[in-house]
GUKOL-835605 format. One record per residue (C-alpha): x, y, z. Coordinates in steps of 0.1 Angstrom, whole numbers, plus 2048, in hexadecimal, padded with zeros to 3 digits. Layout:
// residues N
XYZ/...
//
This chain:
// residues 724
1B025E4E9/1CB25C4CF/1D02374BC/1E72294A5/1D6234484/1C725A492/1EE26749C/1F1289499/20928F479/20D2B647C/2322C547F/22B2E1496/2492D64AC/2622DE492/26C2F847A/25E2F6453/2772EA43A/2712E8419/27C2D63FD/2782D43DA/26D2AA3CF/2762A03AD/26727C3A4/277269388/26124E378/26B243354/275246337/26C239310/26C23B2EA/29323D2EF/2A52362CB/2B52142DE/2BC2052FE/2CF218317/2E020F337/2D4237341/2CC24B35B/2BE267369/2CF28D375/2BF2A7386/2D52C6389/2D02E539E/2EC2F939D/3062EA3B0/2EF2CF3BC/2EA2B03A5/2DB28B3AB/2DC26F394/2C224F394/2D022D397/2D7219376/2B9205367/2B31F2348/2951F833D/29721A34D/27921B369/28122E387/26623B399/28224C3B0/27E26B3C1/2982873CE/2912A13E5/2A82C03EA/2A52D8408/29F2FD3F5/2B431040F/2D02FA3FE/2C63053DD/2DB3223CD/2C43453CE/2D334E3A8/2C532B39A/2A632E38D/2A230E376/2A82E637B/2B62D1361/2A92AD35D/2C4298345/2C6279338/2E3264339/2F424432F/30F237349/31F22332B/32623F315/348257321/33D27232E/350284311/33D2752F3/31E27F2EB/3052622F0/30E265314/2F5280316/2D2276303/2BA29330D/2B32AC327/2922BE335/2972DF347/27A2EF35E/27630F36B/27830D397/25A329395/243315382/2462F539B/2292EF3AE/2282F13D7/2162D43EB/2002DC404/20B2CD429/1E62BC428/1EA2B0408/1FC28C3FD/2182943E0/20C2703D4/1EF27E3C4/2092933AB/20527F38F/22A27C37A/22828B355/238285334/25229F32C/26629A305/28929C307/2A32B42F6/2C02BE2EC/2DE2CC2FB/2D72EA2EF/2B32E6300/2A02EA2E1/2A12D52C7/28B2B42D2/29C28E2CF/28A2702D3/27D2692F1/269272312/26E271337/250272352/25728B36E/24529B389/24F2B53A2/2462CB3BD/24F2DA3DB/2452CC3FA/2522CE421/25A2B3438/2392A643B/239296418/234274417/254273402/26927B415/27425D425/27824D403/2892683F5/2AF26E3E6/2B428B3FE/2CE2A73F2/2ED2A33F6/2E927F3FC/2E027C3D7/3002663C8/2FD2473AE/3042323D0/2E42243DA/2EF2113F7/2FA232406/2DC2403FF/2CB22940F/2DC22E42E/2D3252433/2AD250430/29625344C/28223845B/26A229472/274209485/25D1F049D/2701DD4B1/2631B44B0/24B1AB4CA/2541944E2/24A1774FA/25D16351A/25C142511/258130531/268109538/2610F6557/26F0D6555/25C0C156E/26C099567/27B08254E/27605C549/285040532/2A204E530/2C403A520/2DE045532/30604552E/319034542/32F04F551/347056570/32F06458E/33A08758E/32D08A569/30D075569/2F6095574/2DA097558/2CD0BB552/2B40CA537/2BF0E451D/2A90FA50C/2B810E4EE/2A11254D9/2AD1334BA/2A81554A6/2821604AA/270157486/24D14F47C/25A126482/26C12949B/2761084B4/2811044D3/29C0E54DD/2970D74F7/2B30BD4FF/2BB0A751C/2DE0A3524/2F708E53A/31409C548/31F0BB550/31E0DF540/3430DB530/33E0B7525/3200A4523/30808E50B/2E80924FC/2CF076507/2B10864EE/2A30A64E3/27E0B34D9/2780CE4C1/25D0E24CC/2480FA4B3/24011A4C6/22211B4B1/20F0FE4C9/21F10D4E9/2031154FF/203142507/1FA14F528/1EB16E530/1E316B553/1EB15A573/1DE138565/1F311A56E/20010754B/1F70E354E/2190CE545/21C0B9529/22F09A520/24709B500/25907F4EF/2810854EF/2910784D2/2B206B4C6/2CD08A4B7/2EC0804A3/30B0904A9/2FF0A748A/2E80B24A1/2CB0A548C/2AC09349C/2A706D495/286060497/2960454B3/2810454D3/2980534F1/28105C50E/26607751C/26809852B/24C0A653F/24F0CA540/2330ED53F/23F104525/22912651F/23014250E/22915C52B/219180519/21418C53E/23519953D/2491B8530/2661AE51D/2821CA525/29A1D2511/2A21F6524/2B21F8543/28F1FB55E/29621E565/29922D548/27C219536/269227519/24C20D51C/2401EF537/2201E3525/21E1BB522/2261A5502/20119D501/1EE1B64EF/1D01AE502/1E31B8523/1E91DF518/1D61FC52A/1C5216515/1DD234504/1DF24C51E/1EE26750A/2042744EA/22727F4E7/2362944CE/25E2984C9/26D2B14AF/28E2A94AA/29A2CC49C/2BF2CC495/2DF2CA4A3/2F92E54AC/31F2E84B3/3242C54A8/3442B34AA/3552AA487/357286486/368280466/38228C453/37D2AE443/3672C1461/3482AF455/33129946A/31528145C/2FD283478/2D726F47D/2C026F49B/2B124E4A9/2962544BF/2852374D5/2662354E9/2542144F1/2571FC4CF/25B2164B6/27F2274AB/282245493/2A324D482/2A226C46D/2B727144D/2DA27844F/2E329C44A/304299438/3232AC43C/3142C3456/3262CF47F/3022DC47C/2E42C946E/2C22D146B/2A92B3470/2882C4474/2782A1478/25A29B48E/24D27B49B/2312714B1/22B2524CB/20E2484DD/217248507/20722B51B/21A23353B/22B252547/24524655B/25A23D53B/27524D52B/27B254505/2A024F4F9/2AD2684DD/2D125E4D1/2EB26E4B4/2FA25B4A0/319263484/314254465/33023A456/31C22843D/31E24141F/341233414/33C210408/363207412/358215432/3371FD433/3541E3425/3661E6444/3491DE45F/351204469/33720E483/32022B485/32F23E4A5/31924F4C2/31726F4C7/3022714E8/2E026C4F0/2C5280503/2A926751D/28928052A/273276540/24A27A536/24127E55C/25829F55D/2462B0540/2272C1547/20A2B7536/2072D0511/2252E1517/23C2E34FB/2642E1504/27B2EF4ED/29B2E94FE/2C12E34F0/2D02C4501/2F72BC4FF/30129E4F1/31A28C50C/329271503/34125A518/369252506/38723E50C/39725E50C/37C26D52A/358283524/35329550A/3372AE4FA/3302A64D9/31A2C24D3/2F12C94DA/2D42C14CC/2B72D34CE/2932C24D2/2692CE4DA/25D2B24EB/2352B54F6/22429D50D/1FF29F508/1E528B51E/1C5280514/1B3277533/198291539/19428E55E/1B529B574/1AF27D586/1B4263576/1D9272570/1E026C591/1CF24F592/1E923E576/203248597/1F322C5AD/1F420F591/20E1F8593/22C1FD57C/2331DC56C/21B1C655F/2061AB578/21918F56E/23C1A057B/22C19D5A1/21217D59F/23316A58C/251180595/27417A583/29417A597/2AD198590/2C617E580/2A9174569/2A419655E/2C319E558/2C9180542/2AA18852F/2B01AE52B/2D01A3517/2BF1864FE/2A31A34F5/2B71B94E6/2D21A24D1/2AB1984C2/2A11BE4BE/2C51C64B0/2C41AC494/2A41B148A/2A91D7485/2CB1D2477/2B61C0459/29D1DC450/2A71F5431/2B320C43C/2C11F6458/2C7201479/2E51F7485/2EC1DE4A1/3051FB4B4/2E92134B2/2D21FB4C2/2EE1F14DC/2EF2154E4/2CD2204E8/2C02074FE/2DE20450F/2F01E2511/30C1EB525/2F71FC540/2FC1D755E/31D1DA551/3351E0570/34820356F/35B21358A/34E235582/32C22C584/33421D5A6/34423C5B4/3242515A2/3092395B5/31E23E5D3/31D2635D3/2F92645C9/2F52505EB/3032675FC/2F32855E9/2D52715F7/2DA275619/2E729461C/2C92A3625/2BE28A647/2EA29164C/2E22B464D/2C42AC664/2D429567A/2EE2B467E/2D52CE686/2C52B66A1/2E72B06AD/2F22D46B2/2D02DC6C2/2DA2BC6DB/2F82C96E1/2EE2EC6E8/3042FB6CB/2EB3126C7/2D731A6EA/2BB32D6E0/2B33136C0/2B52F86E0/2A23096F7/2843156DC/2832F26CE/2832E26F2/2662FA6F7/2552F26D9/2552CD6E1/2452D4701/22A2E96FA/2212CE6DE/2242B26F6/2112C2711/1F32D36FD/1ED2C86DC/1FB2A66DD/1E329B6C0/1F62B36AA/2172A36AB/214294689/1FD2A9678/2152C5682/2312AC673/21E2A8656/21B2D1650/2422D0653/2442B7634/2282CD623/23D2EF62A/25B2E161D/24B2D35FB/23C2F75F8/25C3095FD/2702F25E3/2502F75C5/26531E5C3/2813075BC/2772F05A4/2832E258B/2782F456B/2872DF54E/2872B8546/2A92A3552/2C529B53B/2E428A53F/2FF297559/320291554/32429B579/30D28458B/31826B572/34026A57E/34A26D55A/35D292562/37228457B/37925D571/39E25456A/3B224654E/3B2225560/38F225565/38022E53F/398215531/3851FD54C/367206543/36A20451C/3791DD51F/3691C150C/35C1A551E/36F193527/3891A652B/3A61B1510/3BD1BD524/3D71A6536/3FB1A954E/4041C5564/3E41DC557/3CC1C055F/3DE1B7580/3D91DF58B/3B31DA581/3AC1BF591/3BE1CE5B5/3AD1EE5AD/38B1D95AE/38F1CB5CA/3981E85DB/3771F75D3/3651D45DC/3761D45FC/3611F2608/33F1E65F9/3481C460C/34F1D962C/32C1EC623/3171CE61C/3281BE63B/31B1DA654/2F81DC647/2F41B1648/3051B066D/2EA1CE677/2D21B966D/2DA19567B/2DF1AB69C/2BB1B569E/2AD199692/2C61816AA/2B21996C5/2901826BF/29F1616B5/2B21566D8/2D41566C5/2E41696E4/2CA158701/2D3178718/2CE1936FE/2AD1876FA/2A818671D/2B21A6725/2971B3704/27A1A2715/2831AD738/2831D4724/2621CB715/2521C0735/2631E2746/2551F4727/2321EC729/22E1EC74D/23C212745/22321972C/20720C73B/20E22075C/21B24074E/20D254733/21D259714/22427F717/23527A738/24C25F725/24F278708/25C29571F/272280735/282275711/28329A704/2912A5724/2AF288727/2B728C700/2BC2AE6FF/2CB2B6724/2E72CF725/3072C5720/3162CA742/2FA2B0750/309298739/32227D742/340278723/33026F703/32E248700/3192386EB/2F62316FA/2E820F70A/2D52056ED/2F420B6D5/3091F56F1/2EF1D76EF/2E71D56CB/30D1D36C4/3131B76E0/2FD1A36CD/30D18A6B1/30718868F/30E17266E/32E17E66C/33E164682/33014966D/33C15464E/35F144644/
//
């Protein structure tokens, strides 16, 4: 079984790239103090250290070989003095060249860390006469399972900007872990109230929590009046630290706590203003979501405690992109990966100035449920230019790819190109494709218990023992990820709050009218199948087809009549046949995004613009006017739908509740009927008497009107009458 510290760290998902390191340390014995620095050249390809006085860098670049010119066969290491023009001569101090054949290679197994720097003496332009002074250097080349890579300048990211740099690098995020904090306010006493008019003297509790940190406080104030205007009677700070945690299905005792006098700073007086009796916990039974439920990448509890065993690894090689779109000026496109599974996010470095960019990058995640999704998103880069990071200018989505772990089989590797889809103003667009090997492995040893993970509930305990209501979770779907946003947002490198919002999806309750048309057509995509039943049964009914009618009628007879204990085992074989004949069928390859099922090919002008407002809304006059008719258009038929099914309903179950006393008089006397029938007559003689009414010939039939139990159930009223 795989844990945190025994991950596999092999790259056998992804193709070898390697590059050539170059660690910078120091410098000394130079004839006076320098604001220097430090160039490597390679041909065409140069990097420069940042500016330090005294000169310590301990900095290392990396540059990909296939970049490297084939006719260069030596590196120059120079020193420099940013003071200096670069036209005197004191702006170059000394130089240290090195042949590329004499640089050592690092084995994959082997940490580059252990390559201990060296003293080198500086020369001359000319490369041979000696000057004062020595730099410490090390170098090797190495592939993208060096240590140093995440930490290193990478080619052609290598600039004297090191914010930019900064920005490009790869890294390994973990989002915060979280907790509900549960309030149940059960009563209040000594309180001073205001005098106030009687439609604003209700008195209601508020709790506000602030930004998670280590002393965090919740407020809890009692207040007079109403939402838009109202008074604060006193408030309590409570410490989270002393808030009692519950793992199980425990009740929390409540507590009294003494409410204190605020100012109209809002600070708290040490004046006496009243109790508050109230249970607060901090619930760890719970999964906090932050993706939408059915694309999930993880539904273990907050509570460590709480979390099943590892059930397996998963391995994702994000191998590079094709056929990109160019996203800035000049045909060039800055382009990272995020990828996202349970608390963990990896971004890979930013390939600059490349329509097709090679990542090569591997990462690994331990899988605690199968039924979960990982989340692969491509983002453009617009943090190199500092008037650009100036600006607030966002890094812009490129698409993203969700697979499913219960579609992979277990060990096999997928090396599949997915296109990136992403949704515009302007309508759906393909941004390009990115190709990934994704391997699911399990590590149960028994088939059984594979299958046995299928029977386990989903959720965590807590979810059904102390279930939240739909509004709740969609409220507390929102607040986790403005926490998980901000708290990424301040790592280095950060990653940024839009690639956050993107990834897991904030907009996903939003309302759209292409996603409504898209649900509606998966609907009927649903049915189509019991439609196309319902039609075959009918056409054999109505003798369409007399040979179909009269085998099938024969069928049912011979089933009835002799093996009438194989009705539903033979039933049971038809499921079984059908199952079989699809596995030919099958789908062969894990699900991506479909612009097709998704509506995005066919939605309007009208609807994008819709769909891509603020809220609220930022649009106003005639074009809001048109959207707000449009909507209730397309609410009219949902109200029409949702009408028929509730009326349905209320009509059976008026049936047993004596709303229409003669309805229900007329469904007893048809019980009593009914079970003196059954009682007296077997079942097979019932069964054939049924067959051979349902599926008489036409000409023994009578015009087609609905049937008596159609006729009574729609006699009886509903809730619709009430409603005004």
């Amino acid at each position: 079984m795989a844990t945190a510290g025994n991950l596999p760290r092999r790259h056998d998902l992804v193709d070898p790239m390697e590059f050539l390191f170059v660690r910078v340390a120091k410098i000394r014995d130079l004839p006076y103090t320098l604001d220097s620095y430090v160039e490597v050249k390679l041909g065409d390809l140069h990097a420069s250290t940042c500016f330090y006085t005294p000169p310590e860098w301990n900095q290392v670049f990396a540059f990909e070989k296939d970049s490297i010119d084939g006719s260069v066969s030596n590196m120059l290491v120079s020193v420099k003095d940013k003071k200096a023009p670069s036209k005197m001569f004191d702006a170059f101090f000394g130089c240290v060249q090195f042949s590329l054949i004499d640089v050592p290679r690092s084995m994959s197994q082997e940490s580059s860390l252990a390559l201990a720097p060296q003293w080198y003496r500086l020369k001359g332009q000319d490369g041979r006469q000696l000057v004062k002074g020595d730099i410490m250097l090390s170098m090797w080349f190495g592939t993208q399972e060096d240590e140093c890579l995440p930490h290193a300048w990478c080619s052609p990211t290598t600039s004297n900007d090191a914010v930019a740099v900064g920005h490009t690098r790869s890294k390994v995020y973990i989002s915060p872990t979280l907790w509900y904090l549960r309030v149940n306010v059960v009563k209040a006493q000594d309180l001073n109230l205001f005098s106030a008019p009687p439609e604003s003297s209700n008195v209601f509790v508020q709790v506000d929590l602030g930004a998670p940190t280590p002393d965090n406080k919740a407020l809890q104030d009692v207040k007079q009046g109403t939402l838009d205007q109202n008074w604060t009677l006193g408030r309590h700070e409570l410490n989270l630290k002393d808030v009692d945690k519950r793992l199980d299905n425990g009740r929390v005792s409540s507590k009294w706590y003494n409410l204190a006098m605020c100012s109209s700073s809002g600070e708290v007086e040490l004046l006496f203003a009243g109790k508050i009796n109230a249970r607060i916990s901090l619930d760890g039974g719970y999964h906090v979501m932050d993706e939408p439920a059915e694309c999930c990448s993880d539904f273990r509890p907050s509570a460590k405690k709480l979390w099943n065993p590892c059930i397996g690894v998963l391995e994702v090689g994000i191998q590079k992109g094709t056929n990109f779109v160019a996203m800035k000026s000049g045909a060039k496109t800055d382009a990272y990966c995020v990828a996202k599974y349970g608390p963990k996010w990896v971004r890979t470095r930013t390939v600059i100035g490349s329509l097709s960019p090679m990542w090569n990058e591997q990462c690994t995640w331990e899988v605690y449920e199968p039924s979960t999704v990982i989340t692969i998103g491509v983002f453009d880069n617009n943090q190199l230019d500092a008037n650009s990071r100036a600006r607030g200018v966002r890094d812009a989505a490129m698409g993203r790819v969700r697979i499913r772990l219960s579609t992979l089989e277990d060990g096999k590797v997928y090396a599949l190109s997915y296109p990136l889809i992403v949704l515009q103003p302007s309508g759906v667009k393909v941004m390009g494709e990115i190709h990934l090997a994704v391997k699911f492995s399990w590590s149960f040893k028994s088939q059984l218990q594979k299958y046995e993970s299928y029977m386990s509930p989903l959720f965590p305990k807590h979810h059904h023992v102390f279930p939240l209501s739909s509004s709740q979770l969609l409220i507390l779907r929102y607040q986790p990820v403005l926490i998980i946003a901000e708290r990424l947002s301040q790592a280095e490198p950060p990653l940024r709050k839009e690639v956050v919002y993107n990834m897991l999806d904030i907009r996903s309750n939003m309302w759209s009218k292409r996603k409504t048309d898209a649900n509606f057509n998966r609907v009927v995509s649903l049915v189509d199948d019991f439609v196309a039943s319902w039609k075959w049964l009918q056409d054999i009914r109505t003798w369409k087809r007399p040979n179909a009618t009269l085998l099938f009628i024969l069928v049912c007879y011979v089933m009835l009549f002799y093996y009438p204990k194989r009705i539903l085992p033979l039933l049971i074989c038809c499921l079984v046949c059908v199952v079989f004949k699809r596995y030919l069928n099958r789908p062969r390859l894990p699900c991506h995004i479909d612009a097709t099922l998704s509506g995005a090919d066919v939605a309007t002008p009208e609807d994008l613009e819709e769909e891509f407002d603020r809220f609220p809304t930022q649009i106003g006059g005639v074009s809001l006017r048109k959207r707000y008719d449009r909507l209730r258009s397309v609410a009219s038929n949902a109200h029409r739908v949702s009408n028929d099914l509730a009326s349905i309903g209320e009509m059976v179950l008026a049936v047993f509740t004596w709303r229409d006393p003669r309805a229900t008089m007329i469904f007893l006397m048809f019980c009593v009927v009914g079970f003196l029938v059954t009682i007296t007559i077997p079942a097979r003689v019932i069964i054939f008497i049924w067959i051979t009414y349902y599926l008489r010939h036409p000409r023994y039939r009578g015009c087609d009107l609905p049937s008596a139990s159609v006729n009574f159930i729609k006699r009886i009223p509903s809730g619709q009458g009430s409603i005004l």
